[in-house]
N, CA and C atoms as a LAMMPS dump frame, in Angstrom:
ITEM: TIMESTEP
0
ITEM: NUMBER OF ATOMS
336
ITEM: BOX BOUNDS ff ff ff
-5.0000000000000000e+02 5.0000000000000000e+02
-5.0000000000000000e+02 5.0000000000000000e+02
-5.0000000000000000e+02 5.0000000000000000e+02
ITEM: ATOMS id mol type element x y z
1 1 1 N 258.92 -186.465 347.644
2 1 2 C 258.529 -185.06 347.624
3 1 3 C 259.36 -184.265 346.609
4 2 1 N 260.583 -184.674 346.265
5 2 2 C 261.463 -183.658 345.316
6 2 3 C 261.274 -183.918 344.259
7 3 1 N 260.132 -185.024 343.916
8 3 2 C 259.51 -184.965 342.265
9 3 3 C 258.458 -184.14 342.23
10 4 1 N 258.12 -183.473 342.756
11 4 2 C 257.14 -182.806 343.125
12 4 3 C 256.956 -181.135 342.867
13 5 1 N 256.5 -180.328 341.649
14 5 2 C 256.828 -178.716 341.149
15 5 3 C 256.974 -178.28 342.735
16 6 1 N 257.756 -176.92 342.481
17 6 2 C 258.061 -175.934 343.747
18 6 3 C 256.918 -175.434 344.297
19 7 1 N 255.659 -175.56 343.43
20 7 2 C 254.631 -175.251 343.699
21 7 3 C 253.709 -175.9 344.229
22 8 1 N 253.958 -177.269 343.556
23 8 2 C 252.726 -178.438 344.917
24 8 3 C 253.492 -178.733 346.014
25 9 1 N 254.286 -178.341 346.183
26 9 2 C 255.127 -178.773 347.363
27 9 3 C 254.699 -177.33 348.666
28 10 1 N 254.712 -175.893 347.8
29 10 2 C 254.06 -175.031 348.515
30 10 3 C 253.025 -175.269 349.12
31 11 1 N 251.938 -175.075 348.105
32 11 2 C 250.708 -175.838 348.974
33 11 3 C 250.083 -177.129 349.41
34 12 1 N 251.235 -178.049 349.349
35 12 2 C 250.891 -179.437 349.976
36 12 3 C 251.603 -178.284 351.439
37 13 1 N 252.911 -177.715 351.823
38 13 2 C 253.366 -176.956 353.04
39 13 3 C 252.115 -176.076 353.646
40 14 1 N 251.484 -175.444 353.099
41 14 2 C 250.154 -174.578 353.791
42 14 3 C 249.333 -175.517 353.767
43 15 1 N 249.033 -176.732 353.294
44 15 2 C 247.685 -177.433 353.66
45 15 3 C 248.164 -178.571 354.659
46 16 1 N 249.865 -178.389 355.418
47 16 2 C 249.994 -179.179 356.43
48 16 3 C 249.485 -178.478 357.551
49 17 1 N 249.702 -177.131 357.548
50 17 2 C 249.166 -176.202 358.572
51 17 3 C 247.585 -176.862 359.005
52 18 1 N 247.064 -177.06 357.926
53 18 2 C 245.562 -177.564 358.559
54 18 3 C 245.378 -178.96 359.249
55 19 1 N 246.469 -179.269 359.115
56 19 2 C 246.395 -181.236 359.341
57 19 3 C 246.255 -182.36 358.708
58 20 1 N 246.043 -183.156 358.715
59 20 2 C 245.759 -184.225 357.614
60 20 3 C 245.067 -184.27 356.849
61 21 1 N 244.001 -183.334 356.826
62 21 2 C 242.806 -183.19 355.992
63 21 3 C 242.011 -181.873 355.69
64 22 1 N 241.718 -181.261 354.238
65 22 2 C 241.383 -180.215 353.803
66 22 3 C 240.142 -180.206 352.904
67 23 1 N 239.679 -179.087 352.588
68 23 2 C 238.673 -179.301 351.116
69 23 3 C 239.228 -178.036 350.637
70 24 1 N 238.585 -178.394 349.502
71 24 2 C 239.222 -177.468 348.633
72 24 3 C 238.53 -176.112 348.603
73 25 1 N 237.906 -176.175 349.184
74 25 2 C 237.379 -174.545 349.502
75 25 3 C 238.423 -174.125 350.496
76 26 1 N 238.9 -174.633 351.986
77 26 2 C 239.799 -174.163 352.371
78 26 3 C 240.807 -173.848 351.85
79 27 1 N 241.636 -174.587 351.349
80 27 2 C 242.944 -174.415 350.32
81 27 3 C 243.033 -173.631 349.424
82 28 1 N 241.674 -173.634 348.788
83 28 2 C 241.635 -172.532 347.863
84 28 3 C 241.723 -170.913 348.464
85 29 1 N 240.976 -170.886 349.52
86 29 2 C 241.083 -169.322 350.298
87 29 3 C 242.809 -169.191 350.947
88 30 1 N 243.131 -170.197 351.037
89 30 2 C 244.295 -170.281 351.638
90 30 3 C 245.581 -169.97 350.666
91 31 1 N 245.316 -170.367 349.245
92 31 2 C 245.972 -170.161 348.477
93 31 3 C 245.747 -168.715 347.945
94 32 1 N 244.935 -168.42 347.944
95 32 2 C 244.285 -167.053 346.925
96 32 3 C 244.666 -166.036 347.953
97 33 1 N 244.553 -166.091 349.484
98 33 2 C 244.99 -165.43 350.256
99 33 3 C 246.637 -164.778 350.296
100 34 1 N 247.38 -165.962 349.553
101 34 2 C 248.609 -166.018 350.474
102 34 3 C 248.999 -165.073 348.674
103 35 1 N 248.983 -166.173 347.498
104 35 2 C 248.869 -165.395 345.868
105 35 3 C 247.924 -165.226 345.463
106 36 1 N 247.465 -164.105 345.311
107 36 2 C 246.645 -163.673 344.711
108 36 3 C 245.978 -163.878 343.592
109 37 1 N 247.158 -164.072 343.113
110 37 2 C 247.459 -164.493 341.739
111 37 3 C 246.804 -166.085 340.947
112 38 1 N 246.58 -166.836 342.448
113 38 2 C 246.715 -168.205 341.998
114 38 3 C 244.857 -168.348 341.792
115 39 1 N 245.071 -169.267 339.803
116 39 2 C 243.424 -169.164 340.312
117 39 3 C 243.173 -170.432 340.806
118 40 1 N 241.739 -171.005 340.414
119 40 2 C 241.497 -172.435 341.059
120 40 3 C 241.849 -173.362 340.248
121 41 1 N 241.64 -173.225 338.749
122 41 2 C 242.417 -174.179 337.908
123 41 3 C 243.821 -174.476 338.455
124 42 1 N 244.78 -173.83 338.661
125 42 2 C 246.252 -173.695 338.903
126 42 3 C 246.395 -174.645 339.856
127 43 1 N 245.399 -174.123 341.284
128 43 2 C 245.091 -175.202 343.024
129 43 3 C 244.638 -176.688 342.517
130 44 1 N 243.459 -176.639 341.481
131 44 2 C 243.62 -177.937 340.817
132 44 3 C 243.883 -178.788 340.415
133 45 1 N 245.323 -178.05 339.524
134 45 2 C 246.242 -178.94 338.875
135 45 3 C 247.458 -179.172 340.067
136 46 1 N 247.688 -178.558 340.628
137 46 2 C 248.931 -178.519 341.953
138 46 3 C 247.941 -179.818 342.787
139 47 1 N 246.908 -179.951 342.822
140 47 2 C 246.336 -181.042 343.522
141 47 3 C 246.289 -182.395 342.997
142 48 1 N 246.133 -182.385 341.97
143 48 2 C 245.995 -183.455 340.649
144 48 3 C 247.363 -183.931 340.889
145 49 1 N 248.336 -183.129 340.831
146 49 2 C 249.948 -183.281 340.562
147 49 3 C 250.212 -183.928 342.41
148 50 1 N 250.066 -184.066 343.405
149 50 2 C 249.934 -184.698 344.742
150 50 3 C 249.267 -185.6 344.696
151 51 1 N 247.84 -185.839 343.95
152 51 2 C 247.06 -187.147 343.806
153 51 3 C 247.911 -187.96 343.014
154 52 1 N 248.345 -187.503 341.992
155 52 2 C 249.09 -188.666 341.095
156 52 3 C 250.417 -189.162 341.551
157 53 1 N 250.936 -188.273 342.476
158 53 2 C 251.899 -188.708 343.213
159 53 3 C 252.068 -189.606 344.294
160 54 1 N 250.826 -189.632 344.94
161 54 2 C 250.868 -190.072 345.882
162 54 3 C 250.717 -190.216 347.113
163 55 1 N 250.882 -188.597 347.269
164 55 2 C 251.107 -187.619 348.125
165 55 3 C 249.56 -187.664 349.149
166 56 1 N 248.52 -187.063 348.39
167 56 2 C 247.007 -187.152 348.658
168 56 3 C 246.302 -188.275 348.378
169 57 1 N 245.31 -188.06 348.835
170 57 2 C 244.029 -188.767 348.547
171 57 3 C 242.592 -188.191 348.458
172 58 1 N 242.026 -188.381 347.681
173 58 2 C 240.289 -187.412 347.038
174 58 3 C 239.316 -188.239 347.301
175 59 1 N 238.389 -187.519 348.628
176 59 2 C 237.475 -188.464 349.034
177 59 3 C 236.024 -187.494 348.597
178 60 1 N 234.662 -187.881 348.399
179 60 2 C 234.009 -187.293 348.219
180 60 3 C 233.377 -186.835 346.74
181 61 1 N 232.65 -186.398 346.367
182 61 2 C 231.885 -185.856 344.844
183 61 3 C 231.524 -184.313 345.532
184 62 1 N 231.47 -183.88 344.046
185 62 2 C 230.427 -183.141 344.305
186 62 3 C 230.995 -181.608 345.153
187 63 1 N 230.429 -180.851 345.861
188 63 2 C 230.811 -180.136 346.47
189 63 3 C 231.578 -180.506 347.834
190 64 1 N 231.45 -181.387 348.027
191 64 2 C 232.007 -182.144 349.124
192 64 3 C 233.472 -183.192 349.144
193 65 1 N 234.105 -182.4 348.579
194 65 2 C 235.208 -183.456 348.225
195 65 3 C 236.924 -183.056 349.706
196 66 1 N 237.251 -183.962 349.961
197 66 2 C 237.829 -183.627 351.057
198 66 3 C 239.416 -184.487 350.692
199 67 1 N 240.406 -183.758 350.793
200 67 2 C 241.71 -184.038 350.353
201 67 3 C 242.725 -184.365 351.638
202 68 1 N 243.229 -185.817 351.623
203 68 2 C 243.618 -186.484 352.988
204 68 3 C 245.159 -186.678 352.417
205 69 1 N 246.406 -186.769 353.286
206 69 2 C 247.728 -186.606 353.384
207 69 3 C 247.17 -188.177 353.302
208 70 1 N 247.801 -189.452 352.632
209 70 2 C 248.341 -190.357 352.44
210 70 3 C 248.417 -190.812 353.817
211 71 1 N 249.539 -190.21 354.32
212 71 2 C 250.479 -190.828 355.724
213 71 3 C 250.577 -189.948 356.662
214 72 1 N 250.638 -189.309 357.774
215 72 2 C 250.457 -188.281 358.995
216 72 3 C 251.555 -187.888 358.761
217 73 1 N 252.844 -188.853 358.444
218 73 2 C 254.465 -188.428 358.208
219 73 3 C 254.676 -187.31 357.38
220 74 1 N 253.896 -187.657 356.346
221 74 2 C 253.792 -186.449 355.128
222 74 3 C 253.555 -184.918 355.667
223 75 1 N 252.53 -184.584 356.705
224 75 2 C 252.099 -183.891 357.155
225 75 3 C 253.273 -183.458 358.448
226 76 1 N 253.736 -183.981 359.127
227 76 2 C 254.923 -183.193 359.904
228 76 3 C 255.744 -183.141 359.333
229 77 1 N 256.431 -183.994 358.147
230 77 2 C 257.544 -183.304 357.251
231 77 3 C 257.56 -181.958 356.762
232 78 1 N 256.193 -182.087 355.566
233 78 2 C 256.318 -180.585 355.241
234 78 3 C 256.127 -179.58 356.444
235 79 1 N 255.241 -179.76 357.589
236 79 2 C 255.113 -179.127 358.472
237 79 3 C 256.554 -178.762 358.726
238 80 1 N 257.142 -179.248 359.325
239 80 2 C 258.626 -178.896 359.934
240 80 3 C 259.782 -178.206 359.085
241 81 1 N 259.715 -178.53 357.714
242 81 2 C 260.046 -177.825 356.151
243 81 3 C 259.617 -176.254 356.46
244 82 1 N 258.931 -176.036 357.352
245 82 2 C 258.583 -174.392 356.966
246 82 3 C 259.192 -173.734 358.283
247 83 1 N 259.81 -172.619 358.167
248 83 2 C 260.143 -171.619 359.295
249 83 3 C 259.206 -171.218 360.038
250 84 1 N 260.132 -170.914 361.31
251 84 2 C 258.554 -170.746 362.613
252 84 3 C 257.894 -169.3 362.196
253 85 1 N 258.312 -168.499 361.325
254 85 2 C 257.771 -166.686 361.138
255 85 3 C 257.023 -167.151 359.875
256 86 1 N 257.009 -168.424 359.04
257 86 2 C 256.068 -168.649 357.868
258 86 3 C 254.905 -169.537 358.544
259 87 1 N 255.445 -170.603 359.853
260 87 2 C 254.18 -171.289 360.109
261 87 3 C 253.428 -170.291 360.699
262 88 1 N 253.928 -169.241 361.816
263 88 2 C 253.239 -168.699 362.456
264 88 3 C 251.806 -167.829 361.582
265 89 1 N 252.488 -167.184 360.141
266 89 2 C 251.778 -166.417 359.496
267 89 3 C 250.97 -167.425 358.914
268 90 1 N 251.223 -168.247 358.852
269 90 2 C 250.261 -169.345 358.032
270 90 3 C 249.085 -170.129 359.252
271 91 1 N 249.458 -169.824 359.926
272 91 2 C 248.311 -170.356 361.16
273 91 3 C 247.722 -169.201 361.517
274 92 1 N 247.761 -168.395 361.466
275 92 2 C 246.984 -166.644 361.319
276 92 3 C 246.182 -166.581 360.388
277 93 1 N 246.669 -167.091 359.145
278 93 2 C 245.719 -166.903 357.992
279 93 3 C 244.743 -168.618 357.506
280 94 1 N 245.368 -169.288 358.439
281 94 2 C 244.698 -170.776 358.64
282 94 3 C 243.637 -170.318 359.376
283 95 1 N 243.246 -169.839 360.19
284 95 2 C 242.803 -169.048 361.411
285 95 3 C 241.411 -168.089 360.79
286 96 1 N 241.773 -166.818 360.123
287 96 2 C 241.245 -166.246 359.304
288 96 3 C 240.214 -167.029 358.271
289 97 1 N 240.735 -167.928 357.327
290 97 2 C 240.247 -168.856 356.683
291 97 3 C 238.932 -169.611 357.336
292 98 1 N 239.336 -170.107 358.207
293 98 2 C 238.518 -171.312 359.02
294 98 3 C 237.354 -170.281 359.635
295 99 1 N 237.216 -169.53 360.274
296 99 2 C 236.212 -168.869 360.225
297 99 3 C 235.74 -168.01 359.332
298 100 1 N 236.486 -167.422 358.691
299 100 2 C 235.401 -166.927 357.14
300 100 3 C 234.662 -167.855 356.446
301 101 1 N 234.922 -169.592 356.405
302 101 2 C 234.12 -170.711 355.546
303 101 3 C 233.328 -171.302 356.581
304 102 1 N 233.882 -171.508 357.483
305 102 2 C 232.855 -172.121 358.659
306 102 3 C 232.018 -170.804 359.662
307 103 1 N 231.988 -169.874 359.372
308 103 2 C 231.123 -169.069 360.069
309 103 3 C 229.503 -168.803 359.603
310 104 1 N 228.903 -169.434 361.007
311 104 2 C 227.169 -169.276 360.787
312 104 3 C 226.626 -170.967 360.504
313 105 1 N 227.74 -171.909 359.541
314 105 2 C 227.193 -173.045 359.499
315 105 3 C 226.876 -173.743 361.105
316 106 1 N 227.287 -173.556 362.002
317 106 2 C 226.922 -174.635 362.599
318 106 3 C 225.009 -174.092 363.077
319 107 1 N 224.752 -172.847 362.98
320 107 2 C 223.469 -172.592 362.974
321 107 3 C 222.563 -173.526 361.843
322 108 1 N 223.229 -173.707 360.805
323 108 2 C 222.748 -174.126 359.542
324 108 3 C 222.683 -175.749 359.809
325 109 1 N 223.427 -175.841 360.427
326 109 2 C 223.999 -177.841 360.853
327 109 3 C 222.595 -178.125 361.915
328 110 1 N 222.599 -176.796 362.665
329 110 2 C 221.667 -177.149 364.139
330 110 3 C 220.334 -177.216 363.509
331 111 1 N 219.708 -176.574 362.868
332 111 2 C 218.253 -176.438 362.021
333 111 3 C 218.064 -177.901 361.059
334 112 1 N 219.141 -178.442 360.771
335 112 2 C 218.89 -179.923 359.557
336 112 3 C 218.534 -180.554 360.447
């Protein structure tokens, strides 16, 4: 992990909040939420930079691509790496997230 910019290491830490597994639409709201600043190229390359590491894994094409922690270990490390007043705010806005992208689909899931 300490070869790793200060920055994929950030959001590999907010995409432990979600668990072992993300897409990049989450991460991306999750990121853009937290900096504003950050665009998707940037979440891209911070992802690219965890795939080549090691860190992740990229399953999927297409709009459907879904980004998996390697090892579960990976995922309570950084988890535990973060203070309880940053996880807490980060599971608030994990929270926020998850129903702003998943709201109305499962109507959409029930009709296919």
């Amino acid at each position: 992990m300490n070869r790793l910019s200060a920055a994929c290491q950030r959001l590999l830490g907010n995409a432990a909040v979600l668990g072992g597994s993300f897409t990049f639409h989450v991460i991306q709201h999750m990121e853009t939420g937290v900096h504003a600043s950050t665009s998707e190229d940037t979440i891209l390359d911070l992802l690219e930079e965890a795939i080549q590491a090691g860190v992740l894994t990229e399953e999927g094409t297409g709009t459907r691509i879904n980004y998996q922690f390697w090892h579960p270990l990976l995922v309570s490390h950084l988890y535990e790496q973060l203070s309880a007043a940053r996880r807490a705010r980060l599971h608030r806005r994990a929270a926020e997230v998850l129903q702003r992208v998943y709201q109305g689909r499962e109507e959409e899931e029930g009709a296919a």
